[in-house]
SESETI-57361 format. One line per field, with one value per atom (N, C-alpha, C): atom name; y negated, z, x negated; residue in one letter; residue number from 1. Coordinates in nm, 4 decimals. Example, Ala and Ser with C-alpha at 12.3 -4.5 7.8 and 13.67 -1.06 7.14 Angstrom:
2
at = [N;CA;C;N;CA;C];
yy = [0.5690;0.4500;0.3300;0.2250;0.1060;-0.0030];
zz = [0.7800;0.7800;0.7800;0.7080;0.7140;0.7870];
xx = [-1.3190;-1.2300;-1.3200;-1.2850;-1.3670;-1.2900];
aa = [a;a;a;s;s;s];
i = [1;1;1;2;2;2];
This chain:
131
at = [N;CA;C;N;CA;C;N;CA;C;N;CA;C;N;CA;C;N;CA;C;N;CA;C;N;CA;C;N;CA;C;N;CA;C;N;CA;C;N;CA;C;N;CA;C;N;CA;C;N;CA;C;N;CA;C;N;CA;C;N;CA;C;N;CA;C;N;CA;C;N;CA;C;N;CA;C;N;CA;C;N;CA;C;N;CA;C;N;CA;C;N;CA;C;N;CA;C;N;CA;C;N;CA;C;N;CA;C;N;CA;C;N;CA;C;N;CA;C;N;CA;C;N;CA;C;N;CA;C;N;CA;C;N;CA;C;N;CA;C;N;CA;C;N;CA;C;N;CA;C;N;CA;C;N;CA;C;N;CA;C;N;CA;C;N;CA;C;N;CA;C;N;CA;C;N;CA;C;N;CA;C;N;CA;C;N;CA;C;N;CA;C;N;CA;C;N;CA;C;N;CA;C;N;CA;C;N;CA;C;N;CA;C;N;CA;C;N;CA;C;N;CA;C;N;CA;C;N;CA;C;N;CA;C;N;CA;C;N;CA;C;N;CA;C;N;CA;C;N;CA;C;N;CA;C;N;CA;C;N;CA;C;N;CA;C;N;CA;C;N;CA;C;N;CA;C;N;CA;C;N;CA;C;N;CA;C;N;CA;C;N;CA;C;N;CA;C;N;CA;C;N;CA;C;N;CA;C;N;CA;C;N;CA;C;N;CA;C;N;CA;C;N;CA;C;N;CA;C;N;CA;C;N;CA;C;N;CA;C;N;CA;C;N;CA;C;N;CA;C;N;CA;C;N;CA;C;N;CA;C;N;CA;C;N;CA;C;N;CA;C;N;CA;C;N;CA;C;N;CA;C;N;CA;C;N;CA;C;N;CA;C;N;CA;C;N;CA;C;N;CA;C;N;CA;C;N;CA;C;N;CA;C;N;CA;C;N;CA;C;N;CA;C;N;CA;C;N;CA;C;N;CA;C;N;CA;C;N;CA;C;N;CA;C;N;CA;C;N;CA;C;N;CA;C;N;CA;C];
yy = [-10.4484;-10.4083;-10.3934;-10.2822;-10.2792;-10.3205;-10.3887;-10.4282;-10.4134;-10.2945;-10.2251;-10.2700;-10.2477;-10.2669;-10.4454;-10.4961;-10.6605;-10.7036;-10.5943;-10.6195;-10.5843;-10.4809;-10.4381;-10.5414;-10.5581;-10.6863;-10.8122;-10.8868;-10.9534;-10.9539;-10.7943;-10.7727;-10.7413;-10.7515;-10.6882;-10.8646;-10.9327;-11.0964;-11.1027;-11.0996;-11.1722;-11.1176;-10.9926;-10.9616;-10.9600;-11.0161;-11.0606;-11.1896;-11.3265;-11.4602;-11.4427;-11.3435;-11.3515;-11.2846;-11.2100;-11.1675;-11.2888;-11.3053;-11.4331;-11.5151;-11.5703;-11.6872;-11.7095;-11.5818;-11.4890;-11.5135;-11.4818;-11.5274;-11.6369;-11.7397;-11.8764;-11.9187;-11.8995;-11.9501;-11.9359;-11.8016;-11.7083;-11.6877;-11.6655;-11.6022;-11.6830;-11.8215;-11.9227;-11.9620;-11.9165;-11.9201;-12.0367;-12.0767;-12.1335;-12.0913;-11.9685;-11.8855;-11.8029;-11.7867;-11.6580;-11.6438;-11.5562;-11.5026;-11.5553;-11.6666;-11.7767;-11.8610;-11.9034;-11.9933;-11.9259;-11.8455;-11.7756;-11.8521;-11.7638;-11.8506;-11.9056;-11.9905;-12.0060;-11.9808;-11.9130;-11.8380;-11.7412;-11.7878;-11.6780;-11.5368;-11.4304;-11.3327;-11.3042;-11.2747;-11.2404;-11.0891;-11.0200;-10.8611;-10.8416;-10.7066;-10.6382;-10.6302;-10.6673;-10.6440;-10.5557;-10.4547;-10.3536;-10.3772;-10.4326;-10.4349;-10.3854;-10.3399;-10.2758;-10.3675;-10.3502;-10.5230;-10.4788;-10.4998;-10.4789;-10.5606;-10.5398;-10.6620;-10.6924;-10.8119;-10.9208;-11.0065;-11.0041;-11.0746;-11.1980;-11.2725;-11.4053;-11.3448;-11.3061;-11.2622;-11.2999;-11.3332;-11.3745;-11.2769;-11.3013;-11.1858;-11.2593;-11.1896;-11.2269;-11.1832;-11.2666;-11.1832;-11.2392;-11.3201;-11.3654;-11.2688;-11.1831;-11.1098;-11.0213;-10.9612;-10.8694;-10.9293;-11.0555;-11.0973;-11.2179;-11.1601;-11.1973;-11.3704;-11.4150;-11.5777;-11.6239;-11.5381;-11.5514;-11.6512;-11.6633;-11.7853;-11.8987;-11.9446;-12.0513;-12.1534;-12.0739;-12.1115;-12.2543;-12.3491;-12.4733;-12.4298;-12.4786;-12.4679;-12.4792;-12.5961;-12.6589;-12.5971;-12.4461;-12.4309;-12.2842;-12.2562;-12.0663;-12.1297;-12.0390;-12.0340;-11.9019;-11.9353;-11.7817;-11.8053;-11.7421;-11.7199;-11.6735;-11.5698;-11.5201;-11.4354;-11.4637;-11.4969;-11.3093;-11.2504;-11.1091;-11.0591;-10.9897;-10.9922;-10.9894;-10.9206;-10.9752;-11.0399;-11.0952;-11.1964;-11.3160;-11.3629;-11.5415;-11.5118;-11.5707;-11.5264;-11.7551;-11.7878;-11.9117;-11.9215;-11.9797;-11.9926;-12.1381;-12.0964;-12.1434;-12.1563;-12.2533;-12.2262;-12.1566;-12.0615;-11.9855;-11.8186;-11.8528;-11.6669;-11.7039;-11.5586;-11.6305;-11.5429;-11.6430;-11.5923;-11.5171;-11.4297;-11.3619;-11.3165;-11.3830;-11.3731;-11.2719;-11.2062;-11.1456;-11.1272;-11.0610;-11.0335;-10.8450;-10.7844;-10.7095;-10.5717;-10.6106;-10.5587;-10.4978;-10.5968;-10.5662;-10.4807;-10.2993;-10.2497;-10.1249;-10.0767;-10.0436;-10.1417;-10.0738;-10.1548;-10.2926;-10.3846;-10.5534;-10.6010;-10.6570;-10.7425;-10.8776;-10.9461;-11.0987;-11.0653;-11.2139;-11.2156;-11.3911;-11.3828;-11.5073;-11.5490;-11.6838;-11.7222;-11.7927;-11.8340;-11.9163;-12.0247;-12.1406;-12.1919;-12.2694;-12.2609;-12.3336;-12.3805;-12.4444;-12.5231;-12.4120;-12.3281;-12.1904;-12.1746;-12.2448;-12.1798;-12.1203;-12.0262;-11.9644;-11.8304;-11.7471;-11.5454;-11.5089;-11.4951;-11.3989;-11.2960;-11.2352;-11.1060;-11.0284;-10.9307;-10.8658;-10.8343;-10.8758;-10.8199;-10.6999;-10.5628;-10.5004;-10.5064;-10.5414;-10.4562;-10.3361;-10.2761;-10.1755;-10.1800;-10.2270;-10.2875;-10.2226;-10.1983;-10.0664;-10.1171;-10.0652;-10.1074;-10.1468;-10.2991;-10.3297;-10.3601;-10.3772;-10.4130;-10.5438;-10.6280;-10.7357;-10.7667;-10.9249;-10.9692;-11.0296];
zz = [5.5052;5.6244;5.7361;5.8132;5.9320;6.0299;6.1461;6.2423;6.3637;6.3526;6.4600;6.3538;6.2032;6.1893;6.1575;6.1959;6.2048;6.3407;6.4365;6.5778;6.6343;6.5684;6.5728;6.5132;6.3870;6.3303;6.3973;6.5158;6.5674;6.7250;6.7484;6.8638;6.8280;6.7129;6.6984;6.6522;6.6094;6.5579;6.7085;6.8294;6.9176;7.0009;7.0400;7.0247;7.0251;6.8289;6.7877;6.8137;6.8546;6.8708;7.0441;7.1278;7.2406;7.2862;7.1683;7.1951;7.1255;7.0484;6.9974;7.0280;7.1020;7.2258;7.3407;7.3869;7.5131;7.4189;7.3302;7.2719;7.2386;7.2622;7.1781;7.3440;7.4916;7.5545;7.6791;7.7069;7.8102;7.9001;8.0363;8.0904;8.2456;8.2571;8.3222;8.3738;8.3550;8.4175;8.3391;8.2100;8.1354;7.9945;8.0175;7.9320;7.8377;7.7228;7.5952;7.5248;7.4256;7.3512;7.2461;7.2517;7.1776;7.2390;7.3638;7.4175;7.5841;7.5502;7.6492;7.7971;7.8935;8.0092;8.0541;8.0726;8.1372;8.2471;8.3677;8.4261;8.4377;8.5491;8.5289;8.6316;8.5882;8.6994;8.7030;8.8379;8.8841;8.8902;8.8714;8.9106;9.0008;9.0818;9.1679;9.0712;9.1123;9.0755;9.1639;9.0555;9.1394;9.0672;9.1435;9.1089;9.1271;9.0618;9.1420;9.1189;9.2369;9.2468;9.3182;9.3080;9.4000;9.4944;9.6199;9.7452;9.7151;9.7432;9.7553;9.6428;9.5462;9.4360;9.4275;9.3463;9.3164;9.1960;9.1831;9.0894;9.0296;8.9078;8.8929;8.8857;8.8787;8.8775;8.8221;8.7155;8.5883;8.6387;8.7671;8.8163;8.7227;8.6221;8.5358;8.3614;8.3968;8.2618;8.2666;8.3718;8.3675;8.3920;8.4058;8.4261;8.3080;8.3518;8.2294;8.1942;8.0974;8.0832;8.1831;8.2050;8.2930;8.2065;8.0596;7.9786;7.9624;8.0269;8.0470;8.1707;8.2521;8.4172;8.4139;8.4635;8.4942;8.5636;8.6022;8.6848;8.8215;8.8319;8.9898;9.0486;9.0088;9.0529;9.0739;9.0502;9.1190;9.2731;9.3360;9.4791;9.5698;9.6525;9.7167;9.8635;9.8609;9.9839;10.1122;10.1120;10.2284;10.1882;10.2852;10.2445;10.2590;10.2023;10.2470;10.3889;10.4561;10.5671;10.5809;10.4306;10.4399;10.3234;10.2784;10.2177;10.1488;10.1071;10.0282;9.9112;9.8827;9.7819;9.7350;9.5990;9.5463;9.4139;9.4153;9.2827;9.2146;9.0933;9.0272;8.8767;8.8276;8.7017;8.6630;8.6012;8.5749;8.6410;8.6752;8.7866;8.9412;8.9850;9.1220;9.1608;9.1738;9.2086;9.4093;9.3738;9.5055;9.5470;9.6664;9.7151;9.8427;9.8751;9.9785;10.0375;10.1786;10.1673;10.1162;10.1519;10.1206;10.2200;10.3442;10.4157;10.3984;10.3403;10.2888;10.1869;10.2069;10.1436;10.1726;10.0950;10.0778;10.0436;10.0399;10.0156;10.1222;10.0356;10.0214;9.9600;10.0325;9.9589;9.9829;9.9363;9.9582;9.8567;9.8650;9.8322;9.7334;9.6013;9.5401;9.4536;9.4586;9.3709;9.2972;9.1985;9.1007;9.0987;9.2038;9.2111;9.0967;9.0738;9.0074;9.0882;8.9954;9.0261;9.1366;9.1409;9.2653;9.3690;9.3688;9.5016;9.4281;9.5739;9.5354;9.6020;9.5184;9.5844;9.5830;9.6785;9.6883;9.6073;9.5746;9.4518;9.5754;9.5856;9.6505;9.5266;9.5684;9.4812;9.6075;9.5490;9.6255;9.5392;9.6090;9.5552;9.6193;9.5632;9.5711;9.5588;9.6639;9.7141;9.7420;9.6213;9.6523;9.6814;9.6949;9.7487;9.6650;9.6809;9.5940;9.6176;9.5198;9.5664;9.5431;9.6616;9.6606;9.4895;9.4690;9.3006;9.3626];
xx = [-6.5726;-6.6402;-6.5369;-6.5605;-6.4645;-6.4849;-6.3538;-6.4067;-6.5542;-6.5192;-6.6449;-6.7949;-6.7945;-6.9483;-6.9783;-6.8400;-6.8921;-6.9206;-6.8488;-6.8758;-7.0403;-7.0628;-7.1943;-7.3572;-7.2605;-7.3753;-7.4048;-7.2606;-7.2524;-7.3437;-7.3698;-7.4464;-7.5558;-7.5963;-7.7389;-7.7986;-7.7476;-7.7602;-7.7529;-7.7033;-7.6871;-7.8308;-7.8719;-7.9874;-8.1071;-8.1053;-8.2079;-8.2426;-8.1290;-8.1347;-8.2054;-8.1754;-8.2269;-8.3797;-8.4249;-8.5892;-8.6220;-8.5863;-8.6738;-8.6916;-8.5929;-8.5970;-8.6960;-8.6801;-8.8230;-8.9773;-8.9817;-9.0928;-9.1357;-9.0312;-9.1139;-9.1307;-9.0105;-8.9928;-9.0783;-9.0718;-9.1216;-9.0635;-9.1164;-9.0547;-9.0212;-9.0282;-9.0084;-9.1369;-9.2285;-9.3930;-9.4494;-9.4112;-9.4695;-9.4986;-9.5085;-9.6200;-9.5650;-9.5642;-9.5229;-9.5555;-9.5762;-9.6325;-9.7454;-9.6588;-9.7412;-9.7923;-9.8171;-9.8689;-9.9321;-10.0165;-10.0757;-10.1351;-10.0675;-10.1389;-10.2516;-10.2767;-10.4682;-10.5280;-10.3983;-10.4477;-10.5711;-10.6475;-10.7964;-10.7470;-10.7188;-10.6737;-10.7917;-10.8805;-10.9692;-10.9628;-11.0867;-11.0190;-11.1880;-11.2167;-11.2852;-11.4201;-11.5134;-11.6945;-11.7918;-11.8173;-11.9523;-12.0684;-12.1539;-12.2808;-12.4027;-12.5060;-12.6469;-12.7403;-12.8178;-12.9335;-13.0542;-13.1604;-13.2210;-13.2864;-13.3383;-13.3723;-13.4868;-13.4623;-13.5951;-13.5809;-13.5007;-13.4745;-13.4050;-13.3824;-13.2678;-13.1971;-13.0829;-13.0466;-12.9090;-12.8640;-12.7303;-12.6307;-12.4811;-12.4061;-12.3061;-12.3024;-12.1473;-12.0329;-11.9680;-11.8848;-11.7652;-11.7359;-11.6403;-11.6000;-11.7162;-11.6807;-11.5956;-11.5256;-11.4140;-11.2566;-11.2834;-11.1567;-11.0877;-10.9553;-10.8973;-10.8680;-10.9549;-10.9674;-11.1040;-11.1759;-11.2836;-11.3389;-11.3638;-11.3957;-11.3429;-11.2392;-11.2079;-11.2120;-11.3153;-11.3340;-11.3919;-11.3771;-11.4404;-11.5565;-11.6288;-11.7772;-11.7562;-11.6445;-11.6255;-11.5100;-11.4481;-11.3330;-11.3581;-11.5472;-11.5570;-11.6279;-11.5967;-11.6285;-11.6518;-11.7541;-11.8460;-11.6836;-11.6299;-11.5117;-11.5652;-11.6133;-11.7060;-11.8112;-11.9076;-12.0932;-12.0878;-12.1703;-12.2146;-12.3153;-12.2398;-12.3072;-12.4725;-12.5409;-12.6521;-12.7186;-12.7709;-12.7992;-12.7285;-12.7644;-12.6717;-12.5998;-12.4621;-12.4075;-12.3970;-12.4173;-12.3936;-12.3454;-12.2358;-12.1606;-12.2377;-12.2869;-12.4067;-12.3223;-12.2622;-12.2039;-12.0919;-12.1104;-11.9997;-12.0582;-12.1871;-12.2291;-12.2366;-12.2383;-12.2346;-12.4017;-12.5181;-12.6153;-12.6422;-12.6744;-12.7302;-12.8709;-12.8687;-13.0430;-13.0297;-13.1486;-13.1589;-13.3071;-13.3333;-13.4954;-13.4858;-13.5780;-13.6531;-13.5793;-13.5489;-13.5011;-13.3590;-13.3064;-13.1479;-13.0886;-13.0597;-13.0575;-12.8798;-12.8402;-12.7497;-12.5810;-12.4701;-12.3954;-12.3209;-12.3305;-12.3120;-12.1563;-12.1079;-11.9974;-11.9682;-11.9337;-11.8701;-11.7494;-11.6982;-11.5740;-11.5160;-11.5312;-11.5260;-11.3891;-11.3125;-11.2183;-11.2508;-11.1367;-11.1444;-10.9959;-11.0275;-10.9072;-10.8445;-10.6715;-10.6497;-10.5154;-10.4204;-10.2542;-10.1995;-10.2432;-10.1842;-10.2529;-10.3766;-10.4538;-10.6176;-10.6380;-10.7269;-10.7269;-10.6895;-10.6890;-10.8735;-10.8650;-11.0296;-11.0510;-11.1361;-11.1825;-11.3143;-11.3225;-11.4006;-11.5024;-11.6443;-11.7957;-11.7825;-11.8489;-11.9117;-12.0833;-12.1722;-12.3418;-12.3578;-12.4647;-12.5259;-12.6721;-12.7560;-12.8619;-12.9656;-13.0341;-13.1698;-13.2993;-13.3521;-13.5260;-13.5595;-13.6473;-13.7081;-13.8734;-13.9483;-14.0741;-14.0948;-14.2448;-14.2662;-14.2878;-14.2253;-14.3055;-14.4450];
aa = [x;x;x;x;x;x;x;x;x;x;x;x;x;x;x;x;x;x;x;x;x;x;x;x;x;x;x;x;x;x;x;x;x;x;x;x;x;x;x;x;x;x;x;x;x;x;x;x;x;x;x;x;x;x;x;x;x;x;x;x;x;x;x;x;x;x;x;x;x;x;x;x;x;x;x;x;x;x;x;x;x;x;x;x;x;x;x;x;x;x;x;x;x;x;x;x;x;x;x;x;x;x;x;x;x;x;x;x;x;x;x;x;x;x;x;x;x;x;x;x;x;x;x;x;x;x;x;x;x;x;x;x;x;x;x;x;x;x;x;x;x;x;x;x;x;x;x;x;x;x;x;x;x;x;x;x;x;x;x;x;x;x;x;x;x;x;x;x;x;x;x;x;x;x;x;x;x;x;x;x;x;x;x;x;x;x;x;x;x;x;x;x;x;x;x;x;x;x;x;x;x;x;x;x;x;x;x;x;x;x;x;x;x;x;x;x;x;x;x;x;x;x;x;x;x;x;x;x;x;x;x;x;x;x;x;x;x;x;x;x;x;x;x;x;x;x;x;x;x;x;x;x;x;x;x;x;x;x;x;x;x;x;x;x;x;x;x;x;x;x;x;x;x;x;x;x;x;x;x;x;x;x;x;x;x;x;x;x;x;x;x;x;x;x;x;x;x;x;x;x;x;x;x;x;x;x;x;x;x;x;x;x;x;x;x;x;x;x;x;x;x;x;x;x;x;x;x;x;x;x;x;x;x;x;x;x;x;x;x;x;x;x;x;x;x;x;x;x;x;x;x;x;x;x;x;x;x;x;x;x;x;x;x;x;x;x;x;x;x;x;x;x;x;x;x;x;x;x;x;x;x;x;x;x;x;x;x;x;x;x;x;x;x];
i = [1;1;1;2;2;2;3;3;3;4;4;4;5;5;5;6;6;6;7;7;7;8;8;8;9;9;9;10;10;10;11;11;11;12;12;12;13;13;13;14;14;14;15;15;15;16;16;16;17;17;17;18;18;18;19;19;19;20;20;20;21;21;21;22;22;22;23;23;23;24;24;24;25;25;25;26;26;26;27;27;27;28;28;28;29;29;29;30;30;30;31;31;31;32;32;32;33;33;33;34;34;34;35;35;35;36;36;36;37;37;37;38;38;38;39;39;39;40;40;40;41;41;41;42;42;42;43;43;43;44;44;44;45;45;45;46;46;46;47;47;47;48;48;48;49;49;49;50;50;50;51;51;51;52;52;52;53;53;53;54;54;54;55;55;55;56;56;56;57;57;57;58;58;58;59;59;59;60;60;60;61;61;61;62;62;62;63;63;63;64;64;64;65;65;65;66;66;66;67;67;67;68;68;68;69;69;69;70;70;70;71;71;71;72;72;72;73;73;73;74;74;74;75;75;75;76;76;76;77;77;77;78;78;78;79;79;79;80;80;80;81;81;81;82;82;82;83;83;83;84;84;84;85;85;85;86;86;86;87;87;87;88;88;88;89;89;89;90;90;90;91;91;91;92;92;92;93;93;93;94;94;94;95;95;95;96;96;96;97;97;97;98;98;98;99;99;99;100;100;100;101;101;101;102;102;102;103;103;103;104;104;104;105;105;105;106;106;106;107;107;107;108;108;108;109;109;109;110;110;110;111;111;111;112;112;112;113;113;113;114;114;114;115;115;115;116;116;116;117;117;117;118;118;118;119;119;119;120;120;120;121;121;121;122;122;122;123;123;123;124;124;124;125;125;125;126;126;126;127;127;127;128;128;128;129;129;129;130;130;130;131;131;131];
């Protein structure tokens, strides 16, 4: 074998010892490939609802690890200018009257070891009739 293709084998071994490393290790966060973060990244919720109702809102199903949320660590951040927004479990239920129609937002986290970043709900709040 000639120098250059032992030099080459030596950089492609050197390389390979360093992705593999990144994978067992990560990427100083904690977290790699094999040992996935538990971070809940929250992402943006649009919803349609209609007024006068009590209604829940799965605002945890689009976000990533949204299934691993504790109960005591979702939180309503700021209330919607019109009706009640309450983090109830793992949904965040919303009440309103009858009156309250077009678009609605509040704003909910999921704190963990970092804090807590807000997530904007927008609704979309149509007429409803008395039950």
């Amino acid at each position: 074998m000639r120098l250059d293709d032992r030099f080459m084998t030596f950089l492609t071994a050197m390389v390979l010892i360093v992705a593999i490393g990144a994978l067992f290790h990560g990427n100083g966060t904690g977290s790699s490939l094999f040992s996935p973060s538990d971070r809940v990244t929250t992402r943006p919720d649009n919803f349609t609802v209609l007024a006068g109702r009590v209604q829940p809102l799965e605002v945890l199903l689009n976000d990533n690890n949204g299934e691993r949320v504790n109960t005591e660590n979702l939180f309503v951040v700021e209330q919607p200018s019109c009706g009640y927004a309450l983090a109830l479990g793992t949904n965040i239920q919303y009440s309103d009257s009858l009156g309250c129609v077009g678009k609605v937002a509040f704003t909910y986290c999921v704190e963990d070891s970092e804090g807590c970043e807000a997530t904007l709900v927008t609704l979309n709040v149509l007429p409803g009739a008395p039950l």
